[in-house]
Structure formats: structure tokens, C-alpha cells
C-alpha positions as CSV (number, residue, x, y, z in Angstrom):
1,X,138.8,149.3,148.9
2,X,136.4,150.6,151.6
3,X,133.4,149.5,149.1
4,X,134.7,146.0,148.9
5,X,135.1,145.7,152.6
6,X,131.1,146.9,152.6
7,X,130.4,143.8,150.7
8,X,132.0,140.9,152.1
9,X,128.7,140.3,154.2
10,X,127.1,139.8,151.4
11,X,129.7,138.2,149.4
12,X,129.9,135.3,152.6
13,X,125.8,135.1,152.6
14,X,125.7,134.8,148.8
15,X,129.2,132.1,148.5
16,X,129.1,130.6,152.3
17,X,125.9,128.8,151.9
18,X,126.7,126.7,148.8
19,X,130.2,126.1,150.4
20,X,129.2,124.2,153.2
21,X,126.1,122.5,151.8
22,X,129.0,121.0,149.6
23,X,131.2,120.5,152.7
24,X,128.3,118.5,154.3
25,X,127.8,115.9,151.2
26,X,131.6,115.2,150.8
27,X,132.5,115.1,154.7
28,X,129.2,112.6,154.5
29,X,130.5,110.6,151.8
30,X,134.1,110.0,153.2
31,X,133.5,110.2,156.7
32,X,130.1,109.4,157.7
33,X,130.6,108.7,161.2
34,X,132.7,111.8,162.3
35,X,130.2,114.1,159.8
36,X,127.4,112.9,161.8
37,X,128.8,113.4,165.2
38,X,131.0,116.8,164.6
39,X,131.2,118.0,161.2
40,X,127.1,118.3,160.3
41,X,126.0,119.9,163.5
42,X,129.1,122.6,162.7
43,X,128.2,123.0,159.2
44,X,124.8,123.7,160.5
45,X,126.0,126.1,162.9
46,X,127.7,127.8,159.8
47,X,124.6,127.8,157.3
48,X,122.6,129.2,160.2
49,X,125.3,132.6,160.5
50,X,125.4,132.9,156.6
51,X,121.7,133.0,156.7
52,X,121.4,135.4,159.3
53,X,123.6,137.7,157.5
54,X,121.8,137.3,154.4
55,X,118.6,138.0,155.9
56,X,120.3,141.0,157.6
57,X,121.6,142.7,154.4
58,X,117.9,141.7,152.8
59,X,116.3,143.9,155.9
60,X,118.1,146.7,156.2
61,X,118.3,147.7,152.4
62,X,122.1,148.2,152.8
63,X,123.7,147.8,149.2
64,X,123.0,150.3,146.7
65,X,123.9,150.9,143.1
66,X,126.9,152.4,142.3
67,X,127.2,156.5,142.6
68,X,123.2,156.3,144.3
69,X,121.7,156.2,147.4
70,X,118.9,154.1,145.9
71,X,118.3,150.7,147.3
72,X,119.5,148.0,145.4
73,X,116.5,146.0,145.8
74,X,114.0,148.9,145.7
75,X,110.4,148.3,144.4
76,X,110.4,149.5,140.6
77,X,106.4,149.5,140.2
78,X,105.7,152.5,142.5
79,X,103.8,155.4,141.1
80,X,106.9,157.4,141.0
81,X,109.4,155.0,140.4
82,X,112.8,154.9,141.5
83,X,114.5,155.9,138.3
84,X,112.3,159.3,138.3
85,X,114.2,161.9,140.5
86,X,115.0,165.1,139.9
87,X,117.8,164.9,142.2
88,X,121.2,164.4,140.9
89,X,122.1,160.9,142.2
90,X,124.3,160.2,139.3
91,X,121.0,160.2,137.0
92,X,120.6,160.9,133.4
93,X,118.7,164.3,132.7
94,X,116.3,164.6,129.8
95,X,113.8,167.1,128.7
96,X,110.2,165.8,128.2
97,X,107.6,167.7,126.1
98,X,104.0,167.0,126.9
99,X,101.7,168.6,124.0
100,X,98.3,168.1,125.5
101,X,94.6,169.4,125.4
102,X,93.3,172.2,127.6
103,X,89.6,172.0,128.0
104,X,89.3,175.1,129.7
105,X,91.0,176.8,126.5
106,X,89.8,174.4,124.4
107,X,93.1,174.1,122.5
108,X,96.5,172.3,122.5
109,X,99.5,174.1,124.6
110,X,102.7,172.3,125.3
111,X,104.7,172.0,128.7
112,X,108.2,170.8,129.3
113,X,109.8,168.9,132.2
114,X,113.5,168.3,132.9
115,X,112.9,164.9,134.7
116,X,116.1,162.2,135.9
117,X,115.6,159.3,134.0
118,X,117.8,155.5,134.2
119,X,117.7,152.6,131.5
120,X,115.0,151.3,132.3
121,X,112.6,153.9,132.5
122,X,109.7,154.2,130.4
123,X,107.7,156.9,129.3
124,X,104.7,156.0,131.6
125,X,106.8,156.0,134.5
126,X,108.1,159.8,133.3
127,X,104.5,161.0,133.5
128,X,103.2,159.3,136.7
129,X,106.5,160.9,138.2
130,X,105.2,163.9,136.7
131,X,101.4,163.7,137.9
132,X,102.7,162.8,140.9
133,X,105.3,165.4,142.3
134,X,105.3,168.1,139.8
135,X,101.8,168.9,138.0
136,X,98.4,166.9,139.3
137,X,96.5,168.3,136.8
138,X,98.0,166.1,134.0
139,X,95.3,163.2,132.6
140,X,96.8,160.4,131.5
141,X,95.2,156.4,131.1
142,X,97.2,153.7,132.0
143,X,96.2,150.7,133.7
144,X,98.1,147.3,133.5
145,X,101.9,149.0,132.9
146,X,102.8,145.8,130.9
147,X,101.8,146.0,127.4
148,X,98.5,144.2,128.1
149,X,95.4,146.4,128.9
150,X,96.7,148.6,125.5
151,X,95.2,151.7,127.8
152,X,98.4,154.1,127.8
153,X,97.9,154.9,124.1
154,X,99.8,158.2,123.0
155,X,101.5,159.7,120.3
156,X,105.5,159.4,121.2
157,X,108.2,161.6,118.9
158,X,105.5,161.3,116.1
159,X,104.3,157.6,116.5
160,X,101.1,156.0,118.2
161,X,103.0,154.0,121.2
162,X,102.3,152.0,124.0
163,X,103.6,154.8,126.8
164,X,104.4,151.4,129.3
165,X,106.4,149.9,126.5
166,X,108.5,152.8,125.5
167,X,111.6,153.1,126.8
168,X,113.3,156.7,127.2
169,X,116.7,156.4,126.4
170,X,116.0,153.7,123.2
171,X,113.5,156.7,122.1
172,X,114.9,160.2,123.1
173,X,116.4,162.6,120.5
174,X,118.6,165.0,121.5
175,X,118.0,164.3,125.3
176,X,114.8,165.2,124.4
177,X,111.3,163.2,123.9
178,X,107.9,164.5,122.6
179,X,104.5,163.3,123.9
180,X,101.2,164.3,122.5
181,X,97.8,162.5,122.6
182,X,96.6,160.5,119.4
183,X,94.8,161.9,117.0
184,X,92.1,159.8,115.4
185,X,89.8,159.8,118.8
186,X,88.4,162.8,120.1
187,X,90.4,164.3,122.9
188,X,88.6,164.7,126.4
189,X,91.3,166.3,128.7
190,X,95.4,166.0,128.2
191,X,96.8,162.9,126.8
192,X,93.4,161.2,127.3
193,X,91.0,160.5,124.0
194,X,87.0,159.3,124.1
195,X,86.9,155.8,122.6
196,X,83.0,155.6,122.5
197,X,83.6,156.0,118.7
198,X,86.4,153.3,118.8
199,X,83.9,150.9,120.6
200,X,81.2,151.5,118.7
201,X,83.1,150.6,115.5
202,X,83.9,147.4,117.3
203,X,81.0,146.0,118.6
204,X,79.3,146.5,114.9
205,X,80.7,144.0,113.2
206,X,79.8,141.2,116.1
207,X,83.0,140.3,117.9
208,X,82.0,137.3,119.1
209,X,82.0,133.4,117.8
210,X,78.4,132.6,116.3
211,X,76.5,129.6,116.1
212,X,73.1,129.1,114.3
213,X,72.0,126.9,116.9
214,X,71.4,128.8,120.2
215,X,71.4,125.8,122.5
216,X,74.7,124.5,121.4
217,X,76.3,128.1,121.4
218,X,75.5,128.3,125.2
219,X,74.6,125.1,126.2
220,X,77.4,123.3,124.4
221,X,78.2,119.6,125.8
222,X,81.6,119.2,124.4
223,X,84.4,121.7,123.4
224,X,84.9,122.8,119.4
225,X,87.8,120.8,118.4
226,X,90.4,122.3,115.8
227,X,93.2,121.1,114.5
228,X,96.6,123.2,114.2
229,X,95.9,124.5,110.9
230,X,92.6,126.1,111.4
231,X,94.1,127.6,114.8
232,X,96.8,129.5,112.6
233,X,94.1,130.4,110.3
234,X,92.7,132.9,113.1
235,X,95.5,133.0,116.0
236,X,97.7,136.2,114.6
237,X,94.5,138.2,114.1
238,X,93.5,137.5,118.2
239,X,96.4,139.0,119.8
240,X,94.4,142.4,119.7
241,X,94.1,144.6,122.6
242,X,92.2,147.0,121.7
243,X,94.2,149.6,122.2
244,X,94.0,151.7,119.2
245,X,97.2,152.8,118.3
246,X,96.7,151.1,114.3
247,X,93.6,153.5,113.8
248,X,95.7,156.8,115.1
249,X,98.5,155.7,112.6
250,X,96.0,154.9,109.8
251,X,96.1,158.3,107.3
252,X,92.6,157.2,106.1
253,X,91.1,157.5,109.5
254,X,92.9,160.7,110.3
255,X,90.7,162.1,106.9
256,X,87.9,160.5,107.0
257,X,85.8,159.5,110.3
258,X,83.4,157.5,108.0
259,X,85.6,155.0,108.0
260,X,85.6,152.0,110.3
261,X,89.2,151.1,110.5
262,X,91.8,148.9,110.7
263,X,90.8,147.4,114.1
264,X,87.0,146.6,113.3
265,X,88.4,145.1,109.9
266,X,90.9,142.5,111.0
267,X,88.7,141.4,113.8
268,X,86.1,140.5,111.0
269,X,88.7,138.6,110.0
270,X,89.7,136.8,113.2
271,X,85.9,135.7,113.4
272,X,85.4,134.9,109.8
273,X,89.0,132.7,109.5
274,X,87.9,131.0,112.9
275,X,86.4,127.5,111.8
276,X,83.9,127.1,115.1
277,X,82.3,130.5,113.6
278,X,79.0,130.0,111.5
279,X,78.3,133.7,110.8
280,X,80.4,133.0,107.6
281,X,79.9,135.4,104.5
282,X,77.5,137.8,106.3
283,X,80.8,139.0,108.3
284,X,82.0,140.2,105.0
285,X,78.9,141.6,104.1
286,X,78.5,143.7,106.8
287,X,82.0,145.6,105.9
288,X,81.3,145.3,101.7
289,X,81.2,148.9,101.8
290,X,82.7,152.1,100.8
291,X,83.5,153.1,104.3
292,X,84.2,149.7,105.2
293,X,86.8,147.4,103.1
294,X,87.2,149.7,100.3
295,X,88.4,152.6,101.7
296,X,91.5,151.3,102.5
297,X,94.5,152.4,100.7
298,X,97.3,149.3,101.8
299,X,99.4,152.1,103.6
300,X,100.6,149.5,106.0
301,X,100.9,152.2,109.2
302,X,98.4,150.1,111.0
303,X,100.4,147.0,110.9
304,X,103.8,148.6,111.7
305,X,102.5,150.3,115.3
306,X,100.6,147.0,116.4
307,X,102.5,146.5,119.8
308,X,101.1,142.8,119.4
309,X,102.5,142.0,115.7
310,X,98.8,142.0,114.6
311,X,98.8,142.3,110.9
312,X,95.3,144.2,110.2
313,X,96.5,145.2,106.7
314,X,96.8,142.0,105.7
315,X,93.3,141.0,107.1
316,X,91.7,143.4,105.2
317,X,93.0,142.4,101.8
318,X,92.2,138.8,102.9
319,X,88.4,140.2,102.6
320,X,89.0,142.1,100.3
321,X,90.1,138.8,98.1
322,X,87.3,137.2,100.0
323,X,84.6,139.6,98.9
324,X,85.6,139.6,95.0
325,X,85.6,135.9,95.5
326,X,82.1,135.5,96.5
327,X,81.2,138.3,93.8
328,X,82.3,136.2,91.2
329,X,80.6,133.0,92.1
């Protein structure tokens, strides 16, 4: 009773309004003359007060959510967000595992946190709560927190995951959830990995549209028109954010560092598919190699931890079709 009496300010700020903006067009229809002289400047009157008291409640954070004493309308993007209290506060408790790289040892050891944790939190807010109010020494990367910048990378409960993307509750075991940094890339400190390798692998096979005339590649006068079947031709390959999770999960990197990858290889791909592109067969020649095309064994792990829905196993047997192709002519 005493929590429905709380509300009724904001119940008459949320329902008044509406009310007597629909008070004002009927009294205006049927009554014109009397609206304008008494019943408008009242209504007015009365939109002013609900206003004020929604603007009140607004201010002064009252409402919170039920068995909290978390505003309702709290900021959820803070480095510690909301949802991430050790504090009882009605919150869900959960054991988090963080199996991470000591350089000063120079070998993996494994910490545990009991953090509070609510439906919507994600694994990257767990360990900026975490960097933030328990242990400062944890290295983490993370930049965007939207599934975008593909820079949280990890290895969650066994699988290369976006950390941002990842919700606890959808993902914990046992009230439990394991974290450990991927394992393809060379670990630096933590949960962080070097990429120089990644980007290396990249940049070789020319990520980048090519045209054989230099003056019309950057001096173009007119934009490369393409109709909607050449566009579909390239577009599933493009939604790549580099963020490396399909060479962590690919068993052929994890064995032999030779190979370029899955990334690399369904970029080619992207470019070669892409009909302003005039590199053309030279793409594929580039990767018509042992450690390039054919060292891939179709395991498919790459293409089932794209956050994106790339499909770079499906890219590389489109070259690898390609390549026999132009063999055989």
C-alpha cells in the first residue's frame, strides 16, 4: 500500500498530461467559446502542475527498482555499472574465474571473484567492476562496449567471445563463469594478446579496393555503380571487425602459426568478389599456398564464433573452387 501511495506522483505526471491535452481538444470542439475563455487557460494551469511533478520525480531520482536502492533511471554505461555491487541489494551472486597471464611469473594463474550481477550484465562490465574496485592490476581491452570495435576479445567458458556481448546469466554454469585470454595471439599481460601478428597477416593480402589506373582510384570523378547482385556478391564478407575471435577458434591456427587464417582469407574474398576491384586473380594468387588456402581443414569453428555472422569458411572454399578453376583453364 505505502509503495503505491509513493507512486501516484508519478502515476498523475505520466496519465495527467495526456488527460487534459484530450480534455482541451474535446472542450474545443463542443464548446469553443467557454474553452477559450475558462476551460484552456485551466487546463493549462493543470499541464503546467503535472509537469512540474514529472520533472520533480525526474530530478530527484526518487523511484527505484523493486527490493534496491538503485535509481530507477541510473546511468548503465559507467565503469562500474550499476548491476556490479557486491552488496546485497537483492542481487544475484556469481563466482567469476579470471585465468590470466602473469608477466612477472611468466605463466598462467587463476583468480576468482564473487561479484553481484542483474540480467543485464555482461561479462565486460564484471571485469571493469573488478579493475575498478577490487584488483587494478587486471589488463583487459575494451573500447566501444557495443559489439563494434571487436577489441574485448577473450576466451569465455571455452569459446572466443565478444566480452561486451556476453551476457552473464545467458552464459554462467553453475553460478559460475570462466574467463581466460585467447590463445592464437601471443599474450602480453592478463586477458590482453599482441595482434602485430594478426595485423600483419591482414595487411598482406592488400585490404583495400584496387584499380589499375592510379588517377581514377584517387581522383575518381564519379562513384562505382553496382547493382544489387554484385553488392551481395561481397556484402556478408564486409561485416568484419577485426576482432579475431575466428582465428582463436580455428584448431589449424592453434597448431600451426604458419598459417594465415581465416580472417586474412575471407577478406581476399571480400576484395576479389567486389566488382569495382581490378586486382582480380592475383588476390588468389597471393594465398595459392600451403600455408595459405590449403591448409584449411573446413572445421567450421571460425564461422560459428563470428559475432558479425561472417562466413570465412565459406570464403575460403569459394577460392579454393576459384583457384582449381583458374588451374584448369
Amino acid at each position: 500500500m505505502k509503495e503505491s501511495i509513493k507512486m501516484l506522483p508519478m502515476y498523475a505526471s505520466m496519465f495527467g498530461v495526456p488527460i487534459l491535452m484530450v480534455l482541451a481538444v474535446l472542450s474545443y470542439a463542443f464548446y469553443p467559446i467557454v474553452s477559450t475563455a475558462v476551460l484552456i487557460p485551466l487546463i493549462a494551469i493543470g499541464l503546467l502542475f503535472f509537469g512540474l511533478i514529472g520533472a520533480r520525480e525526474v530530478y530527484l531520482h526518487k523511484y527505484t527498482l523493486k527490493g534496491t536502492e538503485i535509481p530507477y533511471n541510473i546511468n548503465r554505461t559507467g565503469e562500474a555499472a550499476r548491476a556490479i555491487k557486491d552488496e546485497p541489494n537483492g542481487k544475484k551472486k556469481l563466482v567469476i574465474v579470471i585465468k590470466r597471464f602473469d608477466v612477472s611469473l611468466r605463466k598462467m594463474v587463476v583468480n576468482k571473484y564473487e561479484v553481484g550481477i542483474d540480467r543485464f550484465t555482461t561479462v565486460l562490465d564484471i571485469l571493469l567492476h573488478i579493475k575498478s574496485k577490487t584488483d587494478n592490476t587486471l589488463s583487459i581491452r575494451y573500447s566501444c562496449r557495443m559489439g563494434i570495435c571487436g577489441s574485448c576479445g577473450m576466451v569465455i567458458n571455452g569459446r572466443p567471445m565478444l566480452a561486451c556481448e556476453t551476457n552473464v546469466l545467458k552464459n554462467a554454469v553453475d553460478d559460475k563463469i570462466e574467463v581466460a585470454p585467447m590463445q592464437a595471439h601471443p599474450l602480453l599481460k592478463d586477458l590482453v594478446d599482441d595482434f602485430d601478428d594478426f595485423f600483419d597477416k591482414h595487411i598482406s593480402i592488400s585490404p583495400y579496393l584496387y584499380k589499375r589506373d592510379k588517377n581514377e582510384q584517387y581522383l575518381a570523378k564519379k562513384e562505382y555503380k553496382q547493382t544489387q547482385a554484385e553488392i551481395e556478391e561481397f556484402l556478408p564478407y564486409s561485416y568484419c571487425i577485426m576482432c579475431g575471435l575466428c582465428m582463436d577458434a580455428c584448431p589449424v591456427v592453434n597448431t600451426n602459426p604458419d598459417f594465415i587464417g581465416p580472417q586474412p582469407l575471407s577478406q581476399v574474398y571480400r576484395y576479389y568478389a567486389d566488382s569495382r576491384d581490378e586486382m582480380g586473380d592475383a588476390r588468389i594468387e597471393k594465398v595459392d599456398v600451403l600455408e595459405g588456402l590449403w591448409s584449411c581443414e573446413y572445421a567450421g569453428a571460425c564461422s560459428k564464433v563470428c559475432p558479425k555472422g561472417v562466413d570465412p569458411a565459406t570464403a575460403i572454399q569459394l577460392l579454393k573452387a576459384t583457384a582449381m578453376g583458374n588451374l584448369i583453364k
